[in-house]
N, C-alpha and C positions, 0 to 999 in steps of 0.2 A: 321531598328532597332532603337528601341527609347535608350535613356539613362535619365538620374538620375538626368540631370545637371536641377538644375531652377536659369533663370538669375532672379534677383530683383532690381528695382530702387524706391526710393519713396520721399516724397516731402510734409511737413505742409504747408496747405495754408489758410491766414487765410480769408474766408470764410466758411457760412452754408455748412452744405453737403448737402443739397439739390441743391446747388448753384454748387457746383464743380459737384454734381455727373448729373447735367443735362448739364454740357460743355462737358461732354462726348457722350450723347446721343440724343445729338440736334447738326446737321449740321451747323446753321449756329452759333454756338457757335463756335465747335471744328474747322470749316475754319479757326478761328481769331488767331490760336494758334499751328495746328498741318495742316491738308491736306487744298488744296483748295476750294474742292466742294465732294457730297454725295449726293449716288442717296436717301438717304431716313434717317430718325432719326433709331437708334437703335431699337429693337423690340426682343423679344425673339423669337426663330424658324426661323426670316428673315436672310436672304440674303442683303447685299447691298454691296456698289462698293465707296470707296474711291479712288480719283484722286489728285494726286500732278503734278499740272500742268507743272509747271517749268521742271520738269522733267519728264514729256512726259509719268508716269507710274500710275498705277491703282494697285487698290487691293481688291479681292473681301474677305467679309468677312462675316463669317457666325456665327450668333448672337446665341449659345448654352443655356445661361443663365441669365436671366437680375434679380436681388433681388435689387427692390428700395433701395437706399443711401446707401448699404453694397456690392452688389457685379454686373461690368459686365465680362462676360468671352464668349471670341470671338475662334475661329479656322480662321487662314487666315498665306498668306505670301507665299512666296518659299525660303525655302521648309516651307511647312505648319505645323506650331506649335500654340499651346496656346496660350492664354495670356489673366492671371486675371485681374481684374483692382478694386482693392478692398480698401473701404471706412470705413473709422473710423472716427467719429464724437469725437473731444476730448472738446472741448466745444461747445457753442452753433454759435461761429464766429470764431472755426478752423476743418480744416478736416487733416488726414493724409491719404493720398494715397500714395496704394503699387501697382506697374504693375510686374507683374511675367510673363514671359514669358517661359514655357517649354514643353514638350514632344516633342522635336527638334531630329527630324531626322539623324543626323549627326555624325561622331565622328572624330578623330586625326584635323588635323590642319584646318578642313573646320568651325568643330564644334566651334575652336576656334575663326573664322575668323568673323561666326556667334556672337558669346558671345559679340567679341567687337562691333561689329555692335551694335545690337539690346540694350546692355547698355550703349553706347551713344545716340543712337537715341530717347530710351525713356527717359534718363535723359534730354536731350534736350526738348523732349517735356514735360516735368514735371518744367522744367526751365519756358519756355516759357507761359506755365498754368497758373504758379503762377504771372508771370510778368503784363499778360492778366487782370487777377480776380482780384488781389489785388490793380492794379494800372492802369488799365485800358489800357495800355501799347502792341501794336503788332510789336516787335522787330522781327521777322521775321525769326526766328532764324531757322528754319526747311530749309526753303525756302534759305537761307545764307549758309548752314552745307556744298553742296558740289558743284564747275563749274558745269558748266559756273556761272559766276556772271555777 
């Protein structure tokens, strides 16, 4: 049974959105800041497979909807839920991005367990985004978040 809840985290960075919204859908962007390695760039209707290697785990993920510099939205994860990743150009050198995560599976205290999970995790990777883009910076922060260290 689905429920109602939508987690959100979001983050101005001041780069183009064209600039933020292809660190999301270029591999070797998104390694320098969220997963290690990717079998393939983002694609609408595709399938691919992120790895965080440090932690020995994979996740496949399946590409529902791609809209150039306004919206990607993925199905993936366990238990397998949502997650928008939507783009707002507020000038022409800042974006604001929102990651919404829901139609989450779960309820009572899993769903919770969930909630905090997933709004630190992408707060984290929205930290790390911006540290990336704006300052050229790979603090490592995804890869740092849980031991072994």
């Amino acid at each position: 049974m689905l429920n109602p809840v939508t987690i959100e985290t979001q983050m101005m960075i001041r780069k183009p959105i064209q600039q933020v919204f292809e660190a999301f859908i270029d591999p070797e962007i998104t390694s320098k800041f969220w997963f290690s390695s990717a079998t393939a760039k983002l694609e609408q209707g595709k399938t691919v497979e992120w790895t965080w290697e440090k932690y020995q785990v994979s996740a496949k993920v399946n590409v529902t909807k791609i809209i150039a510099n306004e919206l990607i939205q993925i199905q993936w994860g366990e238990p397998n839920s949502s997650v928008d990743f939507i783009f707002e150009a507020l000038s022409d050198n800042q974006t604001y991005i929102r990651i919404q995560n829901y139609n989450i599976p779960l309820q009572g205290d899993e769903l919770i367990a969930f909630i905090i999970d997933s709004t630190g995790g992408f707060t984290t990777v929205l930290d790390s985004l911006k540290a990336y883009l704006e300052h050229g910076l790979e603090l490592n922060l995804v890869q740092d978040k849980f031991p072994p260290f």
